[in-house]
C-alpha positions in Angstrom: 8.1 -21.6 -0.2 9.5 -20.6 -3.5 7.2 -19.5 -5.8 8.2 -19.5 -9.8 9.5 -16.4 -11.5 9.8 -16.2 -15.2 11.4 -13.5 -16.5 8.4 -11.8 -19.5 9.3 -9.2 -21.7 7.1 -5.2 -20.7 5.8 -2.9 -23.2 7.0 0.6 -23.0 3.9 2.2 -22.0 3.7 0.0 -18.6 6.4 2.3 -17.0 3.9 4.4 -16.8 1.4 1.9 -15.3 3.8 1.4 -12.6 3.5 4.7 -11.5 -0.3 4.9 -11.5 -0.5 1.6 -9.2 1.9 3.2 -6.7 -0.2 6.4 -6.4 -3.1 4.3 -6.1 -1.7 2.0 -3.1 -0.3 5.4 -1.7 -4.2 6.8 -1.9 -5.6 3.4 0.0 -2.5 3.5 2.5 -1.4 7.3 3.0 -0.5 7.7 6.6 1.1 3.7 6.5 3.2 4.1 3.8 4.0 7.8 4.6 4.9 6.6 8.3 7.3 3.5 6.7 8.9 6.0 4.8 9.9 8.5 7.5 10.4 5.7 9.3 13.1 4.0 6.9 14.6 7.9 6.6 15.1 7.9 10.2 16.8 4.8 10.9 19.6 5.5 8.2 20.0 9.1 9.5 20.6 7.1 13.0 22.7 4.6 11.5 24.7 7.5 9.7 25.1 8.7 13.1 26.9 5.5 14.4 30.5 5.7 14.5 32.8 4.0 12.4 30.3 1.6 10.6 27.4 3.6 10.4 27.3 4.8 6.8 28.4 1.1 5.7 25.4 -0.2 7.9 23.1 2.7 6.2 24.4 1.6 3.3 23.4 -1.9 3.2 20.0 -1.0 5.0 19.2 0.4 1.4 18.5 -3.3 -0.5 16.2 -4.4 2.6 14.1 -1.4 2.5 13.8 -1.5 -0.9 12.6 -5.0 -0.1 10.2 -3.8 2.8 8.3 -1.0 0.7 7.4 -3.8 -1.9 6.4 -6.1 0.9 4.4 -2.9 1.8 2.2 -2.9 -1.2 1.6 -6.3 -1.2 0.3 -6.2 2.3 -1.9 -3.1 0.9 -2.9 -5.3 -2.4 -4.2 -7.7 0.3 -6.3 -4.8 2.2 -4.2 -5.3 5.1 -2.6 -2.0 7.1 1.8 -2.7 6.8 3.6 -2.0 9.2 7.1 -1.4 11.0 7.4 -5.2 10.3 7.9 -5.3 6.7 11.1 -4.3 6.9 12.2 -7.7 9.4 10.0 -9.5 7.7 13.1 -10.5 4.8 15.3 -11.7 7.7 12.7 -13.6 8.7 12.3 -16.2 5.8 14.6 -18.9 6.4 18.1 -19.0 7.9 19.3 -19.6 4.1 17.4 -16.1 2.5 18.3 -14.6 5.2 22.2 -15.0 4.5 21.5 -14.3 1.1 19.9 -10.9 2.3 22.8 -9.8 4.5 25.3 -11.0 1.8 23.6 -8.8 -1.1 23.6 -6.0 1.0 27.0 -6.4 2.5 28.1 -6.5 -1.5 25.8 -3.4 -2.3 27.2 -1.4 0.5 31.2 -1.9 -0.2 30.3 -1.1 -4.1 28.9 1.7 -3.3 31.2 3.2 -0.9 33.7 2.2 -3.3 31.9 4.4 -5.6 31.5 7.5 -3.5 35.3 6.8 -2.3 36.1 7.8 -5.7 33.8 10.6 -6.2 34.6 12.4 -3.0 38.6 11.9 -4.2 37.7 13.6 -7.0 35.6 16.9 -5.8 35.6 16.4 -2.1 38.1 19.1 -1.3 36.5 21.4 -3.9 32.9 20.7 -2.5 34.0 21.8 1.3 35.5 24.8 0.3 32.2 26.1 -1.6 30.5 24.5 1.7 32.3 26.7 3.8 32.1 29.8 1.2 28.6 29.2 1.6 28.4 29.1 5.2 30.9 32.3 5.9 28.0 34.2 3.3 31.4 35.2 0.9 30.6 37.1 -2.3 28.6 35.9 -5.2 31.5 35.8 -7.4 33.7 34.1 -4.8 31.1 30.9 -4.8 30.3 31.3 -8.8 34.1 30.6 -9.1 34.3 28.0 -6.7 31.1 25.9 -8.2 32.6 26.4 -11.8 35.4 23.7 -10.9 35.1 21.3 -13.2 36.1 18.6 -10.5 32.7 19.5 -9.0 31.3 17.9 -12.4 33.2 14.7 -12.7 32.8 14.4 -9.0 28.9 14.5 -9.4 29.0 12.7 -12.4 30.6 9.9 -10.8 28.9 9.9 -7.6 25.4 9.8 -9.6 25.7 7.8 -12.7 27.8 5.5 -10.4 25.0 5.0 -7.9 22.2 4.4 -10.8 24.5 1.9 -12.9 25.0 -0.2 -9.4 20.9 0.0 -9.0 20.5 -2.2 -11.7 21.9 -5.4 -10.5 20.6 -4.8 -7.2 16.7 -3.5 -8.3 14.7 -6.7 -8.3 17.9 -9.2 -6.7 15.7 -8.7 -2.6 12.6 -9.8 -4.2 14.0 -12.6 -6.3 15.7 -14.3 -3.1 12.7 -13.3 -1.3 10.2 -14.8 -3.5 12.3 -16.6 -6.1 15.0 -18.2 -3.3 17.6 -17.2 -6.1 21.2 -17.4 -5.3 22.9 -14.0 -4.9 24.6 -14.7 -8.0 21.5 -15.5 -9.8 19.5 -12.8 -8.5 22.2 -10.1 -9.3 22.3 -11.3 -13.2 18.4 -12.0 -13.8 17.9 -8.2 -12.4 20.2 -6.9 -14.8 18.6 -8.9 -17.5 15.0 -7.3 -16.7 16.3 -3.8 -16.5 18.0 -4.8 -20.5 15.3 -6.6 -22.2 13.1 -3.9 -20.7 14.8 -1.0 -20.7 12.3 0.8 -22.6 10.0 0.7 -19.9 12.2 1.5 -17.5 13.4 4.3 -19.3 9.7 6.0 -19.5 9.8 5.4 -15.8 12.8 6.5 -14.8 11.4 10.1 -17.1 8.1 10.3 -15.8 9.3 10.2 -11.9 11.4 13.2 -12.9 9.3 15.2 -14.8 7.0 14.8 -11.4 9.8 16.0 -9.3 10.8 19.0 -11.7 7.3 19.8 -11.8 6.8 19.5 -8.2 9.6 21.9 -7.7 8.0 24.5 -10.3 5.3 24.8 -8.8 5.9 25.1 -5.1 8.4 27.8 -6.0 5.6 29.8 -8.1 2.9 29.0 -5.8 5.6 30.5 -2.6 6.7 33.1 -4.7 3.3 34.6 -5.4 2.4 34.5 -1.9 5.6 36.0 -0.7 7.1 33.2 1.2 9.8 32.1 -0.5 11.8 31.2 2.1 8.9 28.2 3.3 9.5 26.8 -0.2 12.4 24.4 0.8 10.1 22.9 3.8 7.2 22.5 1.4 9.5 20.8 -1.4 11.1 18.5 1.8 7.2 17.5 2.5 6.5 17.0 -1.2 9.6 15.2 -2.1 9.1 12.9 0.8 5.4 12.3 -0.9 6.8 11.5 -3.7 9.4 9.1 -2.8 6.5 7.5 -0.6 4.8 6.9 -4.2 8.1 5.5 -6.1 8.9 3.2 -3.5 5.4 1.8 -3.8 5.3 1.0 -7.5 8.7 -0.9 -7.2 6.5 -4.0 -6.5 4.5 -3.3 -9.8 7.6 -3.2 -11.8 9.0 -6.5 -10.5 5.7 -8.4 -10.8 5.3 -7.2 -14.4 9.0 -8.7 -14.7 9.0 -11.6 -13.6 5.6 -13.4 -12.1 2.3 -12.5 -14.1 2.1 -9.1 -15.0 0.5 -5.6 -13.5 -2.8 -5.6 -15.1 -4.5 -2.3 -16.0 -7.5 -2.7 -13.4 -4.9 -4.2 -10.7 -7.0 -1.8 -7.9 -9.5 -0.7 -10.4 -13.1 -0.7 -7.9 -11.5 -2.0 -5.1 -12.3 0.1 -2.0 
């Protein structure tokens, strides 16, 4: 079944909406969605693993999970429990979205191994060598001098902002083959067109979501620091940034439905139980 999109201009102020659904499915859901996103974290560390195509496969996993977490919420949104499933569930459709699928993610991982290719050209021999200056304990100075290189910068630079340019083709194009039976094609150029027309939105969002991770940060490291166990911080910040994560992959289904089908009203779970 293919169910009509139609592509509706956001105000600004809903990126933060988006955010304040996902917490709320995350608060009905907390051990389901928390288990389907160490779940999703483990099978790409394990496709990593595999040799020769396993970072191309972990790579093109990334589309479909995106897919899977959204699927997630709107199994919660129904007040049903999601599970493992979700994530199958896209290959599942028809023989014809299910090509699409593999085909978008096939695309999504060569673009963006072509994209850390280039990065890793560019500050991957710099990068080891403060690895290893790291590892062997050296100096302070020795691995101030080796993190100044600007490669290290253009490197990252290129790595990141490469990564989030490539996420907005690819944001909404699962659902809108999933929902919308849009072509690849098709899907590709009406997720870019979202992202545009409501880049404001988007923009808040994208703020918001690091604001929460900076603050997250701040105050695990106080709160540690004050209690004299600094060195638990990084587990605590692993826990808390997997939290968080949980709670940003959740509101991706907000932000498409306000996109394209008939909105994310305010009281979306207001009194439900």
């Amino acid at each position: 079944m293919t169910m009509q999109l139609h592509l509706q201009d956001v105000p600004a102020r809903n990126g933060r909406l988006w955010i304040r659904h996902g917490f709320k499915v995350f608060q009905r859901q907390p051990l389901a969605m928390a288990a389907l996103m160490g779940l999703s974290l483990m099978i790409s560390v394990l496709l990593a693993a595999l040799p020769l195509v396993g970072g191309v496969l972990a790579l093109m996993a990334v589309p479909l999970c995106t897919l899977g977490f959204m699927l997630a919420t709107h199994l919660v949104l129904q007040k049903k429990v999601p599970t493992a499933a979700v994530f199958f569930a896209p290959l599942r459709l028809t023989p014809e979205r299910r090509q699409r699928q593999l085909v978008l993610s096939a695309s999504f991982a060569l673009l963006a191994w072509l994209v850390l290719l280039a990065a890793n050209a560019i500050d991957g021999d710099v990068t080891q060598e403060l690895m290893d200056l790291m590892a062997k304990q050296a100096s302070s100075e020795a691995i101030a001098n080796a993190a100044t290189d600007p490669r290290i910068l253009w490197g990252s630079l290129l790595r990141f902002g490469g990564l989030a340019v490539l996420s907005v083709p690819y944001w909404h194009a699962p659902a809108l083959i999933h929902w919308g039976g849009q072509s690849v094609g098709q899907a590709l150029f009406s997720s870019t067109l979202a992202l545009w027309r409501n880049k404001a939105a988007f923009g808040l969002n994208a703020l918001l979501w690091a604001a929460l991770f900076l603050t997250m940060s701040g105050v695990i490291t106080l709160a540690f620091t004050a209690l004299g166990m600094l060195q638990a911080a990084p587990v605590a910040m692993m826990v808390g940034g997997m939290l968080i994560w949980t709670v940003f992959y959740a509101s991706l289904y907000f932000s498409f439905v306000d996109c394209f089908m008939f909105g994310a009203p305010q009281n979306l779970l207001d009194g439900q139980p």
